[in-house]
Backbone as a chain_set.jsonl record, in Angstrom:
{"seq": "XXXXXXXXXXXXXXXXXXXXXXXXXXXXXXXXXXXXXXXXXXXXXXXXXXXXXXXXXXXXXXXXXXXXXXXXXXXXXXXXXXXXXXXXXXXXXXXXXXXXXXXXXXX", "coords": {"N": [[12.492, 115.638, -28.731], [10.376, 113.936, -27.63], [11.52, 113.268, -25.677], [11.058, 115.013, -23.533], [8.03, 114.816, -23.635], [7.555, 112.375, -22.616], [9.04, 111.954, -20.048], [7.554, 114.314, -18.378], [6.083, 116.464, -16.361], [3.751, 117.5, -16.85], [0.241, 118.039, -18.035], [-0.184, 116.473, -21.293], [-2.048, 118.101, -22.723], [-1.551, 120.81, -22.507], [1.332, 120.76, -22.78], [1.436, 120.226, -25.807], [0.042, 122.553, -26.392], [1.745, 124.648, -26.401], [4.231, 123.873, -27.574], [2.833, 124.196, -30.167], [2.672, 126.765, -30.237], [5.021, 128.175, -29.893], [6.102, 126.816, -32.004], [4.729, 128.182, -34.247], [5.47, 130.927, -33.494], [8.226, 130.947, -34.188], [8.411, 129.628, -36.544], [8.601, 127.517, -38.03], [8.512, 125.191, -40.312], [7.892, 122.547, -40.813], [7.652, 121.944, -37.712], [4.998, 123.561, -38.124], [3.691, 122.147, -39.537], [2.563, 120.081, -37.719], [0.53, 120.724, -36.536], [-2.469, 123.182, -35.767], [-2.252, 125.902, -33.647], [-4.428, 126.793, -30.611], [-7.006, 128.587, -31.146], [-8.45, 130.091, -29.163], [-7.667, 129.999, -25.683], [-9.133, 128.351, -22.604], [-8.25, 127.513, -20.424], [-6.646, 128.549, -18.026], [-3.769, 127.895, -16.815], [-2.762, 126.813, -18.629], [-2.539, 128.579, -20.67], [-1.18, 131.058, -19.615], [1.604, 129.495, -19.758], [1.192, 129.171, -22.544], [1.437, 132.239, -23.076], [3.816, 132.71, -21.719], [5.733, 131.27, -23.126], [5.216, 131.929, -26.057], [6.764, 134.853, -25.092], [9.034, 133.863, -24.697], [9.945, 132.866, -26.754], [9.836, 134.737, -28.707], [11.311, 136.922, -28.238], [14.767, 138.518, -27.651], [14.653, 139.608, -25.21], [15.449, 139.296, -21.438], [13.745, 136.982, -19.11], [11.703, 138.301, -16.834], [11.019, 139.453, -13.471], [8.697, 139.872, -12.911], [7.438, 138.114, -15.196], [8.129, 135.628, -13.725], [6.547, 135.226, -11.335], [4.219, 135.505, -12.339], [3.777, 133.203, -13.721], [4.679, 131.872, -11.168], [1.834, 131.424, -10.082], [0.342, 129.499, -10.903], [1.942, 127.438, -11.027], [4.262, 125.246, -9.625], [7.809, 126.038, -8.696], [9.6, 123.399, -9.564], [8.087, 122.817, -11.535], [7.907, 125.383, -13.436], [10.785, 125.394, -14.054], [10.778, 122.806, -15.559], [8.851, 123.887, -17.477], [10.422, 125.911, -18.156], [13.25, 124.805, -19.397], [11.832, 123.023, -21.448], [10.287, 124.98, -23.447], [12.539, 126.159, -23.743], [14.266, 124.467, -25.4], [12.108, 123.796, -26.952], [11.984, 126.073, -28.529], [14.635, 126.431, -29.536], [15.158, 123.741, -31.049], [12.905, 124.772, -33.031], [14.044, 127.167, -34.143], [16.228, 125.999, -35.631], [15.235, 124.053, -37.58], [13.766, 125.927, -38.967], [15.673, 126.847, -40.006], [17.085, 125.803, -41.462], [15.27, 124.948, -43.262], [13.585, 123.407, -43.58], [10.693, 121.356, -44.258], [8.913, 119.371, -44.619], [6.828, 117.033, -42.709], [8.623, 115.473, -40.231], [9.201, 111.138, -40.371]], "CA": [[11.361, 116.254, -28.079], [9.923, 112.919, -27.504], [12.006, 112.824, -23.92], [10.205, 115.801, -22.943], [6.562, 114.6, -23.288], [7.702, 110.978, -21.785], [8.848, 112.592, -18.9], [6.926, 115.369, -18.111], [4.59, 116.289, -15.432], [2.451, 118.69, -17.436], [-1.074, 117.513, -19.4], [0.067, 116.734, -22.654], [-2.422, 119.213, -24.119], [-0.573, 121.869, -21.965], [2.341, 120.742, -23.266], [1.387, 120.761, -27.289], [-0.45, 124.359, -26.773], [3.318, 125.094, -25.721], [5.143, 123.465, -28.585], [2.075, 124.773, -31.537], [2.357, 128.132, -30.105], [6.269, 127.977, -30.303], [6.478, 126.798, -33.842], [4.206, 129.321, -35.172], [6.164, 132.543, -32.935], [9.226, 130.717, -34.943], [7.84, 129.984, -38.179], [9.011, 126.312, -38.526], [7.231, 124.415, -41.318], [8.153, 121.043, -40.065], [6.718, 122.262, -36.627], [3.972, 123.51, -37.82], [2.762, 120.511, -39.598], [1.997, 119.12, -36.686], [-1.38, 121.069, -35.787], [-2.283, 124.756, -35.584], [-2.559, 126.597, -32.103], [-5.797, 126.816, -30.182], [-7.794, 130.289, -31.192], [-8.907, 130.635, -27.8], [-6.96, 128.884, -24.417], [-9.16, 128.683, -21.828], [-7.751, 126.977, -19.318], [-5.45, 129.511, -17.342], [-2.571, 127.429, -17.047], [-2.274, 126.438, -20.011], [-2.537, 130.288, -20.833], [0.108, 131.178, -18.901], [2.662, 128.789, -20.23], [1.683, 129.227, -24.019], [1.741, 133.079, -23.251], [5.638, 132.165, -21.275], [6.479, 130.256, -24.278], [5.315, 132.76, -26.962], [7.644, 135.79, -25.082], [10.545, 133.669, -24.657], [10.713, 132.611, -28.274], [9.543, 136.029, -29.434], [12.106, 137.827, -27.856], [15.731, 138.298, -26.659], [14.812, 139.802, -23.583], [14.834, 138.225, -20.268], [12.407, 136.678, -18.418], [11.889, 139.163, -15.693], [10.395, 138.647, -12.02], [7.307, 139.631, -13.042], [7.116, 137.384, -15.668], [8.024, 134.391, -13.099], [5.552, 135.393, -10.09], [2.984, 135.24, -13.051], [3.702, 131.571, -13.566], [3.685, 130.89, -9.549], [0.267, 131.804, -9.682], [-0.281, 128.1, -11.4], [2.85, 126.658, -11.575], [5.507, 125.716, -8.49], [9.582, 126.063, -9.018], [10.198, 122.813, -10.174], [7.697, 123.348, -12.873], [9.104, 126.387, -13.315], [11.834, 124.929, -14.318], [10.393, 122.271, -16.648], [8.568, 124.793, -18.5], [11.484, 126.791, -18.912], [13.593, 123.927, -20.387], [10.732, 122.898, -22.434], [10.16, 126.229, -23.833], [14.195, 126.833, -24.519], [13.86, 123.203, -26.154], [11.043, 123.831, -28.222], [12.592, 127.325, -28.827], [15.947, 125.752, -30.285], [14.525, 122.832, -32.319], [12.314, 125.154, -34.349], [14.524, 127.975, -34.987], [16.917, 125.07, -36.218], [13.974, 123.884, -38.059], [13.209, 126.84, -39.652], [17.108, 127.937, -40.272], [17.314, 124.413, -42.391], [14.277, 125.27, -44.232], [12.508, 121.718, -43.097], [9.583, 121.282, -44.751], [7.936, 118.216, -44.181], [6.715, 115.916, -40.974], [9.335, 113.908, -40.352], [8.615, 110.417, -40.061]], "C": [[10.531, 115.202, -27.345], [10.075, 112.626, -25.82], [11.344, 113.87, -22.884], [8.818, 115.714, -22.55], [6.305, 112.953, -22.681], [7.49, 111.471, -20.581], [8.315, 113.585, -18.27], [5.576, 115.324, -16.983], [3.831, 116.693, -15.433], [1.668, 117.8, -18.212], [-0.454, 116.925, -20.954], [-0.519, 117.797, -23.661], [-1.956, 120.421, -23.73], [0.489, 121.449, -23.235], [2.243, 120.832, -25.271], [0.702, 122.05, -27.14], [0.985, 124.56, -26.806], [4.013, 125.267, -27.208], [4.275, 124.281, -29.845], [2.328, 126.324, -30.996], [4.211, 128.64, -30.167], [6.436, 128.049, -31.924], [5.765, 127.925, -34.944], [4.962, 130.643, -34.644], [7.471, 132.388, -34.438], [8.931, 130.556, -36.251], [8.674, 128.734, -38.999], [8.369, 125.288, -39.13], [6.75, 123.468, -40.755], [7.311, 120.914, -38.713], [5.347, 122.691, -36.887], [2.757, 122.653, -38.642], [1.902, 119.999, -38.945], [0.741, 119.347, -35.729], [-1.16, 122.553, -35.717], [-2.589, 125.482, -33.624], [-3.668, 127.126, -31.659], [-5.813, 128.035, -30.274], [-8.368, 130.866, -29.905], [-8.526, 129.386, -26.806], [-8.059, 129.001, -23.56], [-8.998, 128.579, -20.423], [-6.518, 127.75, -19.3], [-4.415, 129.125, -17.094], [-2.25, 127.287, -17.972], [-2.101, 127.819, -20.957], [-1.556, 130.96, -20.652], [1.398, 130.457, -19.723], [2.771, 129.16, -21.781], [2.302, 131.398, -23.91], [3.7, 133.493, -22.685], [6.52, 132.026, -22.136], [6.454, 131.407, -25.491], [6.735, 133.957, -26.682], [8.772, 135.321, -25.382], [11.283, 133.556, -26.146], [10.637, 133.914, -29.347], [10.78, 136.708, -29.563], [13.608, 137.574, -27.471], [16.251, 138.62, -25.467], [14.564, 139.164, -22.68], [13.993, 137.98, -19.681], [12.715, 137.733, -17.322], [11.044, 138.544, -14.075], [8.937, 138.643, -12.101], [6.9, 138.496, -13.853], [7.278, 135.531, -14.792], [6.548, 134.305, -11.846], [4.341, 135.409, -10.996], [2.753, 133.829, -13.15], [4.146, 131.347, -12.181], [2.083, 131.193, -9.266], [-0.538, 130.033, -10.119], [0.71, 127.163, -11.513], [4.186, 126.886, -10.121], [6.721, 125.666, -8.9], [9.8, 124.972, -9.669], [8.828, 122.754, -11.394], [7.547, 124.22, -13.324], [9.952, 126.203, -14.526], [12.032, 124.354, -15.174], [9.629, 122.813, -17.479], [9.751, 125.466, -18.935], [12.554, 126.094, -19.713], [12.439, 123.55, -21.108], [10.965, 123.83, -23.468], [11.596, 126.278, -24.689], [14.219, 125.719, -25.593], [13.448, 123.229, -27.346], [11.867, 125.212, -28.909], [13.487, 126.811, -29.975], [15.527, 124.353, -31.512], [13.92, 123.769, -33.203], [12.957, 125.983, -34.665], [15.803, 126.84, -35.765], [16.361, 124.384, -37.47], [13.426, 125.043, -39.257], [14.428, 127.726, -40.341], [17.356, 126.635, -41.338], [16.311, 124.318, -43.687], [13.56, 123.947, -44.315], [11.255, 121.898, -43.465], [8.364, 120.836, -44.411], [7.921, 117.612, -43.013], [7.692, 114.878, -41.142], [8.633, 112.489, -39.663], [7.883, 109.913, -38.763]], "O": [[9.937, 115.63, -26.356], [9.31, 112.096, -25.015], [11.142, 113.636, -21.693], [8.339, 116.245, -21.549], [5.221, 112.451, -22.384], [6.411, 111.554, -19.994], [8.904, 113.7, -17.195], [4.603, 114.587, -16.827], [2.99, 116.655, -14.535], [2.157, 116.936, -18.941], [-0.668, 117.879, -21.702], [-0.076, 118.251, -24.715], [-1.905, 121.257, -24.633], [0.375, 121.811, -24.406], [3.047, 121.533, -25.885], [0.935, 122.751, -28.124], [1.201, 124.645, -28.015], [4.269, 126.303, -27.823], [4.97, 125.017, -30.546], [1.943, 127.11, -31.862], [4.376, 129.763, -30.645], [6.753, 128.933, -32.72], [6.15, 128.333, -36.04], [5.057, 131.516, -35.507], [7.654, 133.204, -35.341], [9.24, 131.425, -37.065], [9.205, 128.805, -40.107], [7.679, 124.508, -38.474], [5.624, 123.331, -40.277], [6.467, 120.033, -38.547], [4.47, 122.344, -36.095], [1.541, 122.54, -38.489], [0.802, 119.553, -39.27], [0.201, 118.738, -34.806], [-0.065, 123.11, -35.633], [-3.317, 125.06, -32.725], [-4.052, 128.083, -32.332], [-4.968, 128.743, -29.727], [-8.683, 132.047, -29.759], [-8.866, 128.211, -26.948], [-8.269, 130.214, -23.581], [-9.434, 129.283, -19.512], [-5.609, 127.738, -20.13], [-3.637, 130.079, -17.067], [-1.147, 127.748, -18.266], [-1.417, 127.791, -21.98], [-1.005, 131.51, -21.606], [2.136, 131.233, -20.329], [3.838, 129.403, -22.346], [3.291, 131.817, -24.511], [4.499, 134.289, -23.177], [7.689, 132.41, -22.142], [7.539, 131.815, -25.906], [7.596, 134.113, -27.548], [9.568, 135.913, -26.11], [12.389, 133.873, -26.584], [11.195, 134.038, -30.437], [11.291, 137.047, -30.63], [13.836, 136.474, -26.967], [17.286, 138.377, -24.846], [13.605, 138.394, -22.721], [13.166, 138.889, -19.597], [13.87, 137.979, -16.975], [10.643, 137.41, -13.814], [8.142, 137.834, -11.623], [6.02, 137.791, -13.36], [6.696, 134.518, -15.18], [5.779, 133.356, -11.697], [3.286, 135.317, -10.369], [1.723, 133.287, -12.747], [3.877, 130.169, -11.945], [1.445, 131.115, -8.216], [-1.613, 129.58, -9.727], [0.456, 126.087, -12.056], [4.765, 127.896, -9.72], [6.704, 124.939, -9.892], [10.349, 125.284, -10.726], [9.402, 122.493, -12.451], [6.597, 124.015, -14.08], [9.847, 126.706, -15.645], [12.99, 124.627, -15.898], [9.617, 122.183, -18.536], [10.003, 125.541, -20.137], [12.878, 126.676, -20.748], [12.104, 124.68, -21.463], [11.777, 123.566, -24.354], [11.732, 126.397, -25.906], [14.189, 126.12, -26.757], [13.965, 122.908, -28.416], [12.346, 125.015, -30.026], [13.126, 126.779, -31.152], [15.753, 124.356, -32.722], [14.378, 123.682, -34.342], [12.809, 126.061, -35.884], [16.212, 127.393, -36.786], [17.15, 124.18, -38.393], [12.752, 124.784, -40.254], [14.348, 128.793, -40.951], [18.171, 126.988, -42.19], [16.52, 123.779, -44.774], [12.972, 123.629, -45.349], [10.657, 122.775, -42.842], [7.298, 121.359, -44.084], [8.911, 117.62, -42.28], [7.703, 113.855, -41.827], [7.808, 112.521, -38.751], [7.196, 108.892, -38.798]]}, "num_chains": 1, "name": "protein.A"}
């Protein structure tokens, strides 16, 4: 996950609303160690993305068009793009995470 918030061209606190709002949809201990998810966003991007991030990991339905033309409202194609790897990312680590029964913060 580490290569994701190196490289990345999002805020970092974008990017952990993302990941805390992930690990709690999933319900990964280990993940959610690592801080609880802001009770109120109010910065609209960052809104957007955790609400992006919550459906995708919620659900196994697809992203639809609406749901993309919601994120161009704050967000252009190639971040887009890096949200949506992100997201699948964070997605896959914690249900892995939470299918292992991981407990603790790793080091």
């Amino acid at each position: 996950m580490d290569s994701f918030y190196r490289f990345s061209s999002f805020d970092p606190a974008l990017q952990e609303e993302v990941r805390k709002a992930i690990a709690y949809q999933i319900g990964c201990a280990q993940c959610m160690s690592h801080g609880c998810p802001a009770a109120v966003i109010t910065d609209k991007k960052t809104k957007a993305a955790v609400d992006f991030a919550r459906k995708v990991s919620q659900t196994q339905l697809p992203v639809t068009k609406e749901d993309v033309e919601h994120l161009r409202e704050y967000f252009n194609d190639k971040e887009i793009a890096e949200l949506s790897a992100f997201v699948s990312f964070g997605t896959g680590y914690a249900r892995f995470g939470a299918a292992l029964i991981v407990d603790a913060a790793l080091p």
